[in-house]
N, C-alpha and C positions, 0 to 999 in steps of 0.2 A: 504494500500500500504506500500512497504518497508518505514522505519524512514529514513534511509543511501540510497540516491540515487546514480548511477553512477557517475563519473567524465560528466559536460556537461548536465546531465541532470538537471530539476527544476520541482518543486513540484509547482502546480494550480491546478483549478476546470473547473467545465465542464461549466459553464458560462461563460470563457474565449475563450474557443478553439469548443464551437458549440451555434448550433443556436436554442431554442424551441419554435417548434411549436406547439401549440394545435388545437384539431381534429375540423372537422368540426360538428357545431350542424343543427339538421333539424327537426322538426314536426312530427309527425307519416301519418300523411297524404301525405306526400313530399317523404315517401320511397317505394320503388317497390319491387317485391320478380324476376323482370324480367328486362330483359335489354331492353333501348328503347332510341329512337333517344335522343340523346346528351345529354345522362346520363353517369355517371361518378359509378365505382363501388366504396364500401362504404369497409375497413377494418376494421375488430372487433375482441374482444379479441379472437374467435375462429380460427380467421388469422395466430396466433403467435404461431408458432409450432417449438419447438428446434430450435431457433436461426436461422429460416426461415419464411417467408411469403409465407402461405400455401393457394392457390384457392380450394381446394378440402374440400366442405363442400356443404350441403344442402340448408345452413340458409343466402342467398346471397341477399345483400341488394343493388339497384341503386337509385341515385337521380339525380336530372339534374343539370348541369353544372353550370348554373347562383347563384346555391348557395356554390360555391367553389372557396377558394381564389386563387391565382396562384399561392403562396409559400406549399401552402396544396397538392398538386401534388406529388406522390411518385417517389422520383430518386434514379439513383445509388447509394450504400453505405450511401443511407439515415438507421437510424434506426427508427423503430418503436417499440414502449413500450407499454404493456399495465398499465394505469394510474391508473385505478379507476375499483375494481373487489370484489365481493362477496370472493374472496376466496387468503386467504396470499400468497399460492402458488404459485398462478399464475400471481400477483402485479409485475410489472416490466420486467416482460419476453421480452424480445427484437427479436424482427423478423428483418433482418440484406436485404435491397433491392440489388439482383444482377445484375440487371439493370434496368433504366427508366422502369417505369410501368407507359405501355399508358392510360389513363382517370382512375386512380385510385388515391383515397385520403382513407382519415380515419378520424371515426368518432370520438364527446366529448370524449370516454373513453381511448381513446389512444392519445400518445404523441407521436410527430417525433422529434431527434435530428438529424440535420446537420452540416455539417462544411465544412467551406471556407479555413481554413488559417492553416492545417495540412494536412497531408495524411490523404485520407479520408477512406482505409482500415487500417489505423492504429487504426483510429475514431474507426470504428465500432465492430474491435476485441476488446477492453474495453468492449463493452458490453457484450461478451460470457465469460467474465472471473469469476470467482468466488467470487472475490471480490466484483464484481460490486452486482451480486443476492445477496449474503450474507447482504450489505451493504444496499440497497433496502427491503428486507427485514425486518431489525432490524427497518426503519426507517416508513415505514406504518404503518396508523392505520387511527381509528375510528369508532366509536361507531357499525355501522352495515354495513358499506363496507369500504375496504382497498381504499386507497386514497395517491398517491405520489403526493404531491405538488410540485411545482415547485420550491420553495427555497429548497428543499431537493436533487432535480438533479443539480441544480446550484453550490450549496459548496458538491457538492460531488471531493474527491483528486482525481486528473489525473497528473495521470504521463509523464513529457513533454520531450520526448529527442531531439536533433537537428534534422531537416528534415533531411538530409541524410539519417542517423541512422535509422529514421522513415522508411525511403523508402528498406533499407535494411533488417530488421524486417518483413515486412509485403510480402517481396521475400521468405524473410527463411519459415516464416507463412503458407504461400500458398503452398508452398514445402512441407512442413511437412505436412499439413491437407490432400493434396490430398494423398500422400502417406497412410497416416493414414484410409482414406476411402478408400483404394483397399484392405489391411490390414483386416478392417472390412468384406469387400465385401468376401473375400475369407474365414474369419471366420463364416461366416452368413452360409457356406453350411457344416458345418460339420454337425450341427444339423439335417439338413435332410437325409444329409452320413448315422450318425449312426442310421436313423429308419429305411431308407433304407436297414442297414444293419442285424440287429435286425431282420427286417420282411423275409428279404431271408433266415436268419439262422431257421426261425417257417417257412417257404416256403418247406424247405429244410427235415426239422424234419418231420414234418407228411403226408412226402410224400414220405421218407422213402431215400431218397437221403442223408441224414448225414450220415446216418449207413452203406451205399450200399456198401464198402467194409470188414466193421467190421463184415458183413450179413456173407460173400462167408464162404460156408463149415459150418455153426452150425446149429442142428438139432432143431428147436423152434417150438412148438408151442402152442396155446391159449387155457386151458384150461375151458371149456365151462361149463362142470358137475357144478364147484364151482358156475358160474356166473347163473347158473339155479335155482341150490339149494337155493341160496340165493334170487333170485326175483319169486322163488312161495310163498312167504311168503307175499306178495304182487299181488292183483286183477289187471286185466286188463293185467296180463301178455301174451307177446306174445311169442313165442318162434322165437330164431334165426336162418335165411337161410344161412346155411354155405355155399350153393352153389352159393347165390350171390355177386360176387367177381369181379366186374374190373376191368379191364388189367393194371388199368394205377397205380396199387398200389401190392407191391411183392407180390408174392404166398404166403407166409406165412400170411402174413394180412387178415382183414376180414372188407368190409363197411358193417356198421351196425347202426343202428337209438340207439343215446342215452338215449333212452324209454328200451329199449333189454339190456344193459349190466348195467343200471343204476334208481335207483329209485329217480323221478323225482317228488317234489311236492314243494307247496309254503305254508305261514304261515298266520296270520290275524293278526286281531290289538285290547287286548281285550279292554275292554267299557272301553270308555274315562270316563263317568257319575259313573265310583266306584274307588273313590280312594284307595282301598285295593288293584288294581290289580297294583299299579304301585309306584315306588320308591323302590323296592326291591335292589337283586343283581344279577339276570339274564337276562345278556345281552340282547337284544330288537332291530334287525339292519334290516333298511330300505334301501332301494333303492340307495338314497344318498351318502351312506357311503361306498359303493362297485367300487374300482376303479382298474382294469387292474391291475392284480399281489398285492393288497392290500387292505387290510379294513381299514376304521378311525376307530377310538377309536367310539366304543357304546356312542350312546347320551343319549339313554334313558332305562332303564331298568323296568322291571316286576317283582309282587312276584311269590311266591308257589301259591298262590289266582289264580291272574294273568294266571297262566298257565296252573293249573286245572280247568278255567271256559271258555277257548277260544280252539280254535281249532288247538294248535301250539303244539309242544311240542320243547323237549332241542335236539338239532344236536350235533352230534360228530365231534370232531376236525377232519379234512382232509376232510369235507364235501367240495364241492364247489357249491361255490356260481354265480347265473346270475342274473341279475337288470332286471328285466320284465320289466318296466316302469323306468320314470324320464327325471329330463329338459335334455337339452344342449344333449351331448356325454355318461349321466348314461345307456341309455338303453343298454342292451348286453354287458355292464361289466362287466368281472368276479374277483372271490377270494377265495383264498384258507382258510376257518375256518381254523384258529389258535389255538380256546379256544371253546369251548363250548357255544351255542348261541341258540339263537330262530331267528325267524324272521316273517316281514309282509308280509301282502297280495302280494307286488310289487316283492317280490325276490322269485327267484326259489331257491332251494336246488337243487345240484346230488348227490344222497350218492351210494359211491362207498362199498356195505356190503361186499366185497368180493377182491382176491387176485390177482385180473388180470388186475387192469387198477390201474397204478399211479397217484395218486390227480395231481402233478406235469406235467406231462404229457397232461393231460385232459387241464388244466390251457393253458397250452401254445398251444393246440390245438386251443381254445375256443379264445385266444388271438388272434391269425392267422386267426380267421374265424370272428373276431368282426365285421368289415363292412357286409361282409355279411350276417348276424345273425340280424341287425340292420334291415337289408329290409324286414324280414320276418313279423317286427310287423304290425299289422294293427289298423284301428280304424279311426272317422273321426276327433277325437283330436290329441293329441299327440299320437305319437303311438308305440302300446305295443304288447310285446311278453306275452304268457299266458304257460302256464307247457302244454298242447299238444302240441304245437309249439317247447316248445322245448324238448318233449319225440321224436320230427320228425326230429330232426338235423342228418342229416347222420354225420358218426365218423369211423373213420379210426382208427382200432384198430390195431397194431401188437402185436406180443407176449411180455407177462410179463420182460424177460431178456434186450428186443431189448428197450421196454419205457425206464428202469433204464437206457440203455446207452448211446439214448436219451437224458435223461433230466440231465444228465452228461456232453455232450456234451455241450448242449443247455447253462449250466448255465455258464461253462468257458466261452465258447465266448462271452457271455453277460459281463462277469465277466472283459475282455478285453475291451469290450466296454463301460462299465462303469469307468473304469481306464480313456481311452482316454475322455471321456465325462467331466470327473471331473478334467483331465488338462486341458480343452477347456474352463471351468470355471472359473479356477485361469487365465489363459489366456487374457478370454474376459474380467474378473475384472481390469485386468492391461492394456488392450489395451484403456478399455470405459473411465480409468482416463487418460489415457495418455493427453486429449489434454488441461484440465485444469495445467497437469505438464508444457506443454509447456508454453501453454499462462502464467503462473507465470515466467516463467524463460525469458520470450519476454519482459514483463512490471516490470520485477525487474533488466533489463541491461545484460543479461546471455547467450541467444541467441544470438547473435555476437560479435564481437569484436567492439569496440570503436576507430576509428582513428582521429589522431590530424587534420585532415582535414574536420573532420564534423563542429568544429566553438561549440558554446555553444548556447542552448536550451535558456540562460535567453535573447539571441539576438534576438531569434525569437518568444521568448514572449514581447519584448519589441515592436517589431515589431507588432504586434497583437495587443496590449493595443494602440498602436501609431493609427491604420488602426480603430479600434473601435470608438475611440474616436473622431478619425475627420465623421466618419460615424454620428455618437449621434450630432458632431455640424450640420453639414448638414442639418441632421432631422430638427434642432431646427430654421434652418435660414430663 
C-alpha cells in the first residue's frame, strides 16, 4: 500500500477491521456428491473463480447441517479465500458473496473474512486488488502445498479511510465496475463480428459475388488443355464434364471435383527403427502442424536415406496442404507450402502442376468449406478424411484472371480486418487493466475527493479497538 496516506486516513491490518473464519472440517464418509434433506453445500477451491463464487462445477460436495457452525454460513460481502492449495497461483484467490447464500459454508481449505465495523463493500474490494494477490502470494509457502496462515492475513496493511469516504468509494466502485462490464460486454462481440465477417467475404469469393460487377463485359475463360496435359501424367485420371455447371454459380465457372483439376495424394512416415532416415534437413510435416492459412515451423525432419527408402517424396512450394486426421479442430485444415517439404500419412497434398487455379484461391476456398469438409471424414475413432474423399470435394473453379482478382480482393479486406482486430487488442489490453487502475486509485485516496466532514479514520479505529476489546472482556467474564 501507498507509505503517504490521505489526509484522514490510517494505516492497520486486517485483524482489526475483519473477522476469520476457518472452513469447516468433515470425514470422507460425512460428504455426498448429492443434495439431501438438511444438508448444507460444501465451497472449495474450484468455487473461487475471478473474484466470484462460482456453483457451476461437477465436483459438488453436501454435508449435513449438524456439523456446521453458524458463523461458517456464507453472507453478503463475506469473502472467501482459498487457504491451503497445490498450486501458488491459485493460494488466496478470493470469491467476493453477492448475497446471503442459503445453506452454504466452506470447507478446511478455505478461509472467510468478515467485517462488522466498516463498509462491508469496501471490505471486500481489498481483496480484488492487486496488492492484496501480489502480497499473498510473496507470503505462501511450504514444502509440498501452499498454505496462508492466518498470522499472514492478520498483519496484512489495510488501508482505513473515515466511513463516509468509505461509503462514497464503494458508490464510485460500483459505478465504475458496472460501467466497465457493459464496456466489456460490447467488446466481447467484435471477435465474432470479424469471423462473421471474414467468413461472408470467402461466402462471397467463391460464389462469385465479390467479383459480380468487376465480371460484367470481360471475355474469360478456363483453360482446360493445360489442366489435362498436366494430370495425364498421373493414373486414375478422369476427364472433366464441362457441361456440368449449376445455375447457382456464373456461366463462366465450372463445379468440378478436386481429383479433375488437381493431383491429390498423401505421404508416410519412414521407419522409426533406422536412425539414418531421420535428423537430416528435409522438412517432415504432420497433421498437427497445419492450421487455416498457416504451417508451424517443421518439428521433425528426414535425410536423403529417409526419403529414398519410404514412399514420400519433396513437394513444391504453393503445394496445398489438408490435415486428413488429428485431435481437436486439425482435421480439414489447410496451408499453403511455403518451402519445400514432404509429409505423413495424415496430410493430403493438392499440387496445383499447372496454370489455372491459384494456390491462394484454392486456400480460401478450402477455408470457406472447412466445416463442411470436416463431416465428410468417417471412421469409428476419430474421424478422418483419406485422398478419395478429398479427390470428391466439389470446387468451384472460375477463370485464371477472375481467382487473381479474387484473392486480391479477398486479402485487402482481411487486411482491414486484421487492422480493426489488432486495435481491438490494444483495446481489450487497456480495458482488462482498467479495473486494477481503479481499485489503486480507490485504496491510495484518488477516486474522490476528501471533505472536512468525513471526521478522521484514526476515530473510527479507535472506535473498533474500543468495540473489540470490550467484546475479548465479555468473552472472558
Amino acid at each position: 500500500m501507498e507509505k503517504v496516506l490521505p489526509k484522514g486516513w490510517v494505516e492497520t491490518n486486517l485483524k482489526i477491521v475483519s473477522e476469520i473464519i476457518r472452513g469447516v472440517s468433515y470425514k470422507k464418509e460425512q460428504a455426498f456428491s448429492d443434495n439431501f434433506d438438511n444438508s448444507v453445500y460444501i465451497l472449495r477451491g474450484g468455487n473461487i473463480q475471478d473474484n466470484k463464487i462460482d456453483f457451476d462445477t461437477d465436483d459438488n460436495i453436501y454435508i449435513g447441517k449438524p456439523l456446521i457452525n453458524s458463523i461458517q454460513y456464507v453472507k453478503e460481502n463475506d469473502v472467501v479465500i482459498v487457504g491451503s492449495t497445490g498450486s501458488k497461483k491459485l493460494i488466496g484467490k478470493a470469491g467476493i458473496a453477492t448475497h446471503d447464500l442459503e445453506n452454504v459454508s466452506f470447507g478446511a481449505f478455505l478461509m472467510l473474512l468478515r467485517t462488522k465495523h466498516i463498509n462491508k463493500k469496501y471490505h471486500s474490494y481489498f481483496f480484488q486488488t492487486k496488492y492484496y494477490r501480489n502480497s499473498i502470494s510473496e507470503l505462501a509457502g511450504g514444502v509440498n502445498i501452499n498454505n496462508i496462515r492466518k498470522e499472514y492475513l492478520e498483519n496484512l496493511i489495510f488501508p482505513l479511510p473515515p466511513l463516509a469516504e468509505q461509503e462514497r468509494i464503494v458508490v464510485k466502485l460500483d459505478k465504475l465496475f458496472s460501467q466497465h462490464e457493459k464496456i466489456k460486454k460490447a467488446l466481447d462481440r467484435i471477435p465474432r463480428l470479424l469471423k462473421d465477417f471474414r467468413q461472408q467475404v470467402l461466402t462471397y469469393a467463391v460464389t462469385g459475388k465479390l467479383t459480380e460487377q468487376w465480371r460484367e463485359g470481360k471475355e474469360m475463360q478456363i483453360d482446360y488443355k493445360s489442366i489435362d496435359e498436366y494430370l495425364k501424367n498421373f493414373k486414375r485420371f478422369k476427364p472433366i464434364d464441362q457441361n456440368a455447371e449449376p445455375s447457382e454459380i456464373p456461366k463462366t465457372w465450372h463445379n468440378v471435383k478436386m481429383g479433375n483439376v488437381s493431383y491429390v495424394s498423401n505421404g508416410s512416415t519412414p521407419s522409426r527403427s533406422v536412425k539414418e532416415y531421420w535428423g537430416g534437413n528435409i522438412a517432415w510435416i504432420g497433421s498437427s502442424q497445419i492450421q487455416n492459412n498457416k504451417i508451424k515451423l517443421a518439428k521433425e525432419f528426414i535425410t536423403n536415406k529417409g526419403l529414398e527408402n519410404s514412399s514420400i517424396r519433396i513437394l513444391p512450394k504453393g503445394t496445398v496442404l489438408i490435415a486428413m486426421i488429428g485431435e481437436g479442430k486439425t482435421r480439414a485444415q489447410s496451408s499453403i507450402l511455403k518451402i519445400q517439404a514432404t509429409i505423413n500419412q495424415n496430410v493430403a497434398s493438392i499440387e496445383i502442376g499447372h496454370s489455372q487455379i491459384v494456390p491462394e484461391y484454392l486456400q480460401y476456398f478450402l477455408i470457406k468449406n472447412y466445416d463442411l469438409h470436416r463431416t465428410i471424414g468417417n471412421g469409428t475413432g476419430p474421424k478422418a478424411l483419406n485422398c478419395q474423399r478429398v479427390k470428391e470435394f466439389d470446387f468451384q473453379l472460375p477463370p485464371l484472371q477472375e481467382q487473381q482478382e479474387i484473392v486480391r480482393r479477398v486479402e485487402s479486406l482481411f487486411a482491414k480486418a486484421d487492422t480493426i482486430e489488432s486495435r481491438y487488442q490494444t483495446l481489450k489490453a487497456k480495458i482488462d487493466n482498467l479495473p486494477q487502475a481503479i481499485l489503486h486509485k480507490a485504496f491510495k485516496g484518488e477516486l474522490v475527493s476528501q471533505l472536512p466532514t468525513d471526521g478522521d479514520a484514526k476515530d473510527l479505529l479507535a472506535e473498533i479497538m474500543a468495540l473489540k476489546k470490550d467484546v475479548k472482556k465479555k468473552g472472558k467474564a
